[in-house]
C-alpha positions in Angstrom: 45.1 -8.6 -2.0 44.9 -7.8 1.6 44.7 -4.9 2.8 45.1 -3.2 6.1 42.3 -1.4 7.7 42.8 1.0 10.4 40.1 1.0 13.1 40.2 4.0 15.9 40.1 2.7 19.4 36.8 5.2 20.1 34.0 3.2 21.4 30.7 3.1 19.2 28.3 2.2 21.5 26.0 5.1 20.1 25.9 3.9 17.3 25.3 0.3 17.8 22.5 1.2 20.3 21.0 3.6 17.4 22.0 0.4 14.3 20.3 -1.7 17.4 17.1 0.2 17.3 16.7 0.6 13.5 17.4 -3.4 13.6 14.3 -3.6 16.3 12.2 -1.3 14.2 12.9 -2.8 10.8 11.4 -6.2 12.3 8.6 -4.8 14.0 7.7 -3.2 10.6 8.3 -6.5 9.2 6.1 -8.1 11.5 3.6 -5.5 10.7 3.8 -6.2 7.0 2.9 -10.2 8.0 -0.1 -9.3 10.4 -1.3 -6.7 7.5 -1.1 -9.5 4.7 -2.8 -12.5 6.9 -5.4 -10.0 7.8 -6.2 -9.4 4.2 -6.6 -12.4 3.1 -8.8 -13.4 6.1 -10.9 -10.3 5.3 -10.7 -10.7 1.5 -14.6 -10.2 1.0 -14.7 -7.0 3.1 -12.3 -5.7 0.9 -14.3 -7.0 -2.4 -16.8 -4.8 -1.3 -15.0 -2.0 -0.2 -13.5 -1.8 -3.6 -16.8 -2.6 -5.2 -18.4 0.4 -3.1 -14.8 2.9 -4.2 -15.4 1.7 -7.9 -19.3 2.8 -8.1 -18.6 6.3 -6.4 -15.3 6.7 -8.5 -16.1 6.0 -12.0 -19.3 8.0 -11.8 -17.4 11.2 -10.4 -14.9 10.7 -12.3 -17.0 10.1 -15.8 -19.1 13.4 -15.0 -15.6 15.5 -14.3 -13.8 14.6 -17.4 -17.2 14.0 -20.3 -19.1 17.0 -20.3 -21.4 16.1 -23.5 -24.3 13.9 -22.3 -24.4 11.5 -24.8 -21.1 10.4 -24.3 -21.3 10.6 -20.5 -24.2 8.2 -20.5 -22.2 5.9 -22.5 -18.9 5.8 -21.2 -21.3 5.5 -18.1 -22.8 2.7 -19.5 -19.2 0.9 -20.6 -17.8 1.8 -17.1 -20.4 -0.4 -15.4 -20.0 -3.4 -17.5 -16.3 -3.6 -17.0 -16.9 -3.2 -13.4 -15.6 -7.2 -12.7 -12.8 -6.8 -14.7 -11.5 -3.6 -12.9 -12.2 -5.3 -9.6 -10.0 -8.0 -11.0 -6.8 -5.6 -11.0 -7.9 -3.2 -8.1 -7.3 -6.8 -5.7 -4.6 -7.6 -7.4 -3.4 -4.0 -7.1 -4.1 -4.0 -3.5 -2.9 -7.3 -2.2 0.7 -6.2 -4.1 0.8 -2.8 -2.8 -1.5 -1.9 0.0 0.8 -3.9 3.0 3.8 -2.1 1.9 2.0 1.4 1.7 -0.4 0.8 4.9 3.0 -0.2 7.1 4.7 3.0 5.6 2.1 4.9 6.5 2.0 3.8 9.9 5.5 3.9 10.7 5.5 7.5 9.8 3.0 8.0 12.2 4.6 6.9 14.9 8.4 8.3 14.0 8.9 11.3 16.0 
């Protein structure tokens, strides 16, 4: 099954200097995405606490805007800070699997004009 393909004799060299800069920016971002993953795992106990720190101010505003009764705001309080090590459990797994991607996104669109 061959087939003939008619190419037109118009040079392309706009577009192969545009596909050449995509190519240059999709390694950069690339790169950016390695540099942004060794970086977390040198700084994994920064991030620990970071989340730890999130996790305290999040489940308390968040406990207080959705339980209006006070008994049960104390205790799902109460439950909410016992399974405090579990939730940091999937927050770093969370993070390590989607903060790279989401941090060199963000970037990129920063500096896209």
């Amino acid at each position: 099954m061959n087939k003939i393909i008619s190419v037109s004799s118009q040079p392309v060299t706009n577009l192969s200097t545009t596909s050449a800069r995509a190519q240059l920016e999709a390694e950069r971002v690339q790169e950016i995405l390695i540099l942004l993953t060794s970086m977390m795992a040198r700084e994994e106990a920064t991030i620990k606490l970071i989340i730890d720190c999130l996790y305290d101010i999040g489940y308390v505003n968040l406990i207080n805007k959705k339980v209006r009764l006070r008994p049960l705001n104390s205790l799902a309080k109460f439950i909410a800070k016992r399974s405090k090590p579990v939730a940091k459990i999937f927050a770093w797994r969370w993070f390590i699997k989607n903060c790279p991607q989401l941090i060199a996104k963000w970037l990129y669109v920063k500096v896209s004009f």
